[in-house]
N, C-alpha and C positions, 0 to 999 in steps of 0.2 A: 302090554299094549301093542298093537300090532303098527305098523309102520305110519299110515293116514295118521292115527291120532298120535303120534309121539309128534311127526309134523306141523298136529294143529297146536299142541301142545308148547311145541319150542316158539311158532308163530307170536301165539297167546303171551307167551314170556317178553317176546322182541318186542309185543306189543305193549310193554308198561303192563297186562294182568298179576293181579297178584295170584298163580297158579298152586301155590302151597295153600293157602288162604282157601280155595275151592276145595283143595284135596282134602284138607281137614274138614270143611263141612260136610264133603259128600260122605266122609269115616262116622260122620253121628247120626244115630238112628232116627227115623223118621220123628220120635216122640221127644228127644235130645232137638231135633232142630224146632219143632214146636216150641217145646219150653225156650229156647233162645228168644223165639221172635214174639212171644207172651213178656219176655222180659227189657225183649226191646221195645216193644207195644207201650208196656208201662212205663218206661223211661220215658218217651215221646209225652204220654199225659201228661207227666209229671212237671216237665221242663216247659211244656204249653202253660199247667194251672199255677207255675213259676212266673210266666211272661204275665199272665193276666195282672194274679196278685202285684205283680212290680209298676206294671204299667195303669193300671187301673183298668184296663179295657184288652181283647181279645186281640193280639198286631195284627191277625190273619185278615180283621175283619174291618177296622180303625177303628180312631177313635168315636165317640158319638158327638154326635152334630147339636146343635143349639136346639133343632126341632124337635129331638129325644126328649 
């Protein structure tokens, strides 16, 4: 790395980034960071069609009113 970015780099560090955490993402191949965010995608579904099932109703949205 040439000088600039080892600078923004230690910056990024001082600044609370987690800078290993990027390195390792930028090392997985474009189809490697797909599948991650397909599996964090579906995790998000999952833990939303969690909230509904538990609460009876969608929290993003509330609950339903009298008028429903």
């Amino acid at each position: 790395m040439a000088d600039a970015e080892m600078d923004a780099w230690e910056k990024a560090r001082a600044d609370g980034i987690d800078v290993d955490q990027l390195d390792y993402l930028l090392s997985l191949s474009p189809e490697e960071r797909l599948r991650r965010h397909d599996q964090a995608l579906e995790l998000v579904r999952e833990l939303r069609l969690a909230g509904i099932n538990h609460y009876g109703f969608d929290p993003r949205i509330g609950p339903p009113t009298d008028s429903e």
